[in-house]
C-alpha positions in Angstrom: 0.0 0.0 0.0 2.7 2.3 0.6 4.5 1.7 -2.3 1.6 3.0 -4.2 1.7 6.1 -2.5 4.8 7.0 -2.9 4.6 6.2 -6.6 1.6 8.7 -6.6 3.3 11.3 -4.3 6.1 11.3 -7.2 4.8 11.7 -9.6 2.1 14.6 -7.9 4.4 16.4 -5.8 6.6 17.8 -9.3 2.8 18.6 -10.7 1.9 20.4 -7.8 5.1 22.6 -8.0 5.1 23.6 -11.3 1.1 24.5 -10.6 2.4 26.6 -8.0 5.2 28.3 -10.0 3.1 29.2 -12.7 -0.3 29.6 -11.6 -0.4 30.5 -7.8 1.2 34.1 -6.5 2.8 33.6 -3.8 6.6 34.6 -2.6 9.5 32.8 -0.7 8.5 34.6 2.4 4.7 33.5 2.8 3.9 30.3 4.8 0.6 28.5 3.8 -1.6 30.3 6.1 0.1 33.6 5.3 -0.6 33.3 1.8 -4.4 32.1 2.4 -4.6 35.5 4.6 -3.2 37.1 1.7 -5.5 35.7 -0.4 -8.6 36.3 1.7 -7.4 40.2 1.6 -7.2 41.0 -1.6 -10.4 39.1 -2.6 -12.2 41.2 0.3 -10.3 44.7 -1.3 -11.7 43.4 -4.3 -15.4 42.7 -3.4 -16.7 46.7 -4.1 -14.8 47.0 -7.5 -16.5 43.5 -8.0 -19.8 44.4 -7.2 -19.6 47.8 -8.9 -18.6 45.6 -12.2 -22.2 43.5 -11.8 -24.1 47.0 -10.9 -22.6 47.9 -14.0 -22.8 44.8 -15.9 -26.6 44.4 -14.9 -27.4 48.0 -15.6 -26.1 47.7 -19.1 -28.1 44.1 -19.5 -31.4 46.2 -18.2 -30.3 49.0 -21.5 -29.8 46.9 -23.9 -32.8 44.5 -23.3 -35.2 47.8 -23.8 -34.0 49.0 -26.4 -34.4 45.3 -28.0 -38.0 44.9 -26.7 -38.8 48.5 -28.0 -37.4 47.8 -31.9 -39.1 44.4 -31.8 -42.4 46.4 -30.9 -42.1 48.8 -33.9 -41.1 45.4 -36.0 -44.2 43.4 -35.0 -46.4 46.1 -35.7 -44.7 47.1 -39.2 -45.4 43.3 -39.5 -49.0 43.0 -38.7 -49.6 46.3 -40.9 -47.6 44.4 -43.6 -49.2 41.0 -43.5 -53.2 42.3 -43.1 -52.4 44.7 -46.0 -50.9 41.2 -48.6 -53.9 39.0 -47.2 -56.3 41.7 -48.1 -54.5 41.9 -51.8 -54.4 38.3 -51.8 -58.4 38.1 -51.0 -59.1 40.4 -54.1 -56.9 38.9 -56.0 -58.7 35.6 -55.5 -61.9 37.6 -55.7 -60.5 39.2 -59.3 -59.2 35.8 -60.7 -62.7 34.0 -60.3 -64.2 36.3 -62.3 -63.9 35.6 -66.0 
């Protein structure tokens, strides 16, 4: 059993350290929980900009879906307009075609 963790600890423990070289922030002088504390402050220094982004984000979503819903208004009713006006040619031209 504990041959097969140590097989799996080599070949994880290179893994883990090139994850932390390239993808973790950290510095020679942070311990484990240092670096969580770190982490923890700069997310909470964050949170306002964070929020004013989905304010922001939201706001714009609100914009954008009005000014869709009020073209689409204008388009259904050139539509309607469009579609009453070809069935009534399309009922005299029926009307005009019987007639002979």
């Amino acid at each position: 059993m504990f041959s097969h963790s140590s097989h799996l600890l080599e070949i994880m423990i290179p893994e883990y350290n090139s994850y932390r070289a390239g993808c973790v922030f950290h510095s020679l002088n942070h311990s484990f929980v240092s670096a969580n504390l770190a982490a923890l402050s700069i997310n909470y220094a964050a949170m306002d900009g964070n929020s004013d982004l989905a304010t922001g984000i939201s706001a714009y979503n609100i914009a954008l879906g009005a000014a869709c819903t009020k073209g689409i208004s204008q388009s259904t009713a050139t539509y309607s307009k469009t579609l009453s006006s070809m069935l009534s040619l399309n009922a005299t031209f029926k009307v005009s075609s019987n007639v002979s």
